[in-house]
C-alpha positions in Angstrom: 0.0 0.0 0.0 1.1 3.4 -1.5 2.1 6.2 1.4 -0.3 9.2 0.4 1.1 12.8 1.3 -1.0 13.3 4.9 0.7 9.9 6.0 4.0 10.8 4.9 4.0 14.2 7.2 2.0 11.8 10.2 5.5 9.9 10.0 7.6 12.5 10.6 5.8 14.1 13.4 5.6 10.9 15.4 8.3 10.1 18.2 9.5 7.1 18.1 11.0 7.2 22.0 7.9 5.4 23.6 7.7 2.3 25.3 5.9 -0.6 24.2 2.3 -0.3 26.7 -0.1 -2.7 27.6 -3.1 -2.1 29.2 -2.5 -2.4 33.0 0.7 -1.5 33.2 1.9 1.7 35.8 3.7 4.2 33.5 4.8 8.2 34.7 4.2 10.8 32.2 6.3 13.6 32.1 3.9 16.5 30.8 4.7 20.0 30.4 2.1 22.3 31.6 2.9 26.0 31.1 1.2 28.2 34.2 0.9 32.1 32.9 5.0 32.9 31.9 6.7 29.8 33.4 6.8 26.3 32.3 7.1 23.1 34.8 6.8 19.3 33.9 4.1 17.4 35.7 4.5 13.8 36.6 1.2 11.8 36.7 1.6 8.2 37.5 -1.2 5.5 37.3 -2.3 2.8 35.7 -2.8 2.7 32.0 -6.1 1.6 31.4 -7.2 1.8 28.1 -5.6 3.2 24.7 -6.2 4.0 21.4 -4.4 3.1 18.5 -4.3 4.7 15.4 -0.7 6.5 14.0 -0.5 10.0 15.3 -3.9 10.5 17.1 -3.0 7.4 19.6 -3.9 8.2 22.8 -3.5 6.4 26.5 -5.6 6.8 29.4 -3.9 6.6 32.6 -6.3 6.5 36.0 -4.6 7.4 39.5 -6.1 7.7 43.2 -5.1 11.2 44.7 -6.3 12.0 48.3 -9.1 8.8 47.7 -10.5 10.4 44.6 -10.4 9.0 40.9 -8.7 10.8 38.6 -7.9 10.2 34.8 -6.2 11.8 32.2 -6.5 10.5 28.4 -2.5 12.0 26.8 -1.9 11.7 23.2 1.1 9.6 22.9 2.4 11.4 20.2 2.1 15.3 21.9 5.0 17.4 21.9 4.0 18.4 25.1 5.0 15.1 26.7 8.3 14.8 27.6 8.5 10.9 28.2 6.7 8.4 29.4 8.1 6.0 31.4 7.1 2.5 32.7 7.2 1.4 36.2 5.9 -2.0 36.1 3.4 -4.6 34.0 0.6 -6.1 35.3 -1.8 -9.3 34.6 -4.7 -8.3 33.2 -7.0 -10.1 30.9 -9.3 -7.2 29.4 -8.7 -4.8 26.6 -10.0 -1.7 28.8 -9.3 -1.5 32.4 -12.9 0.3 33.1 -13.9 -1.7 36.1 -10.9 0.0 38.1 -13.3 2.9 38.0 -16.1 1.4 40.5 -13.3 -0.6 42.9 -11.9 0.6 45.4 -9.2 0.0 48.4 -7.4 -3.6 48.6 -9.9 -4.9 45.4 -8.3 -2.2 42.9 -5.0 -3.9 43.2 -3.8 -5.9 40.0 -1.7 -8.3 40.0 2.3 -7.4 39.4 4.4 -9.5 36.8 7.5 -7.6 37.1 9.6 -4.7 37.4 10.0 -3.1 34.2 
């Protein structure tokens, strides 16, 4: 199959840095969030529960518990405004979308940890 023009400039604007990421694994983004003049990087670390695929508009969706609420973020993967993304560890899971995490909570959210990554 012929590259058209659009997928040729999709290539060039993809980073090619990322990890390979599964569905239940703990990754840290690294995002930079500019507040008024200054610019800071922002760490959210969760669990990666769901992801779209699809060239440059991929996305992941990370979910993480702070001060006992839920919060998630979807990032693009491919956003210049993500610095890296790193992985922490993988888990065992056996679903394509994590989206039961969202009604668990305490000792039940857990999943179960294959290894350090």
């Amino acid at each position: 199959m012929a590259m058209n023009a659009i997928d040729r400039i999709e290539q060039n604007q993809m980073r090619m840095d990322t990890p390979s990421l599964r569905n239940g694994d703990k990754v840290r983004v690294h995002y930079r969030i500019k507040e008024g003049e200054k610019v800071r990087t922002q760490i959210f670390e969760g669990v990666m529960i769901g992801q779209k695929r699809g060239g440059i508009r991929a996305s992941i969706t990370v979910r993480k518990m702070s001060f006992g609420v839920g919060v998630e973020r979807i990032f693009p993967v491919h956003s210049p405004l993500i610095e890296k993304v790193e992985l922490v560890n993988h888990s065992r899971v056996r679903r394509a979308k994590l989206l039961y995490l969202r009604v668990l909570r305490g000792k039940a959210a857990r999943l179960k940890e294959l290894r350090k990554a």
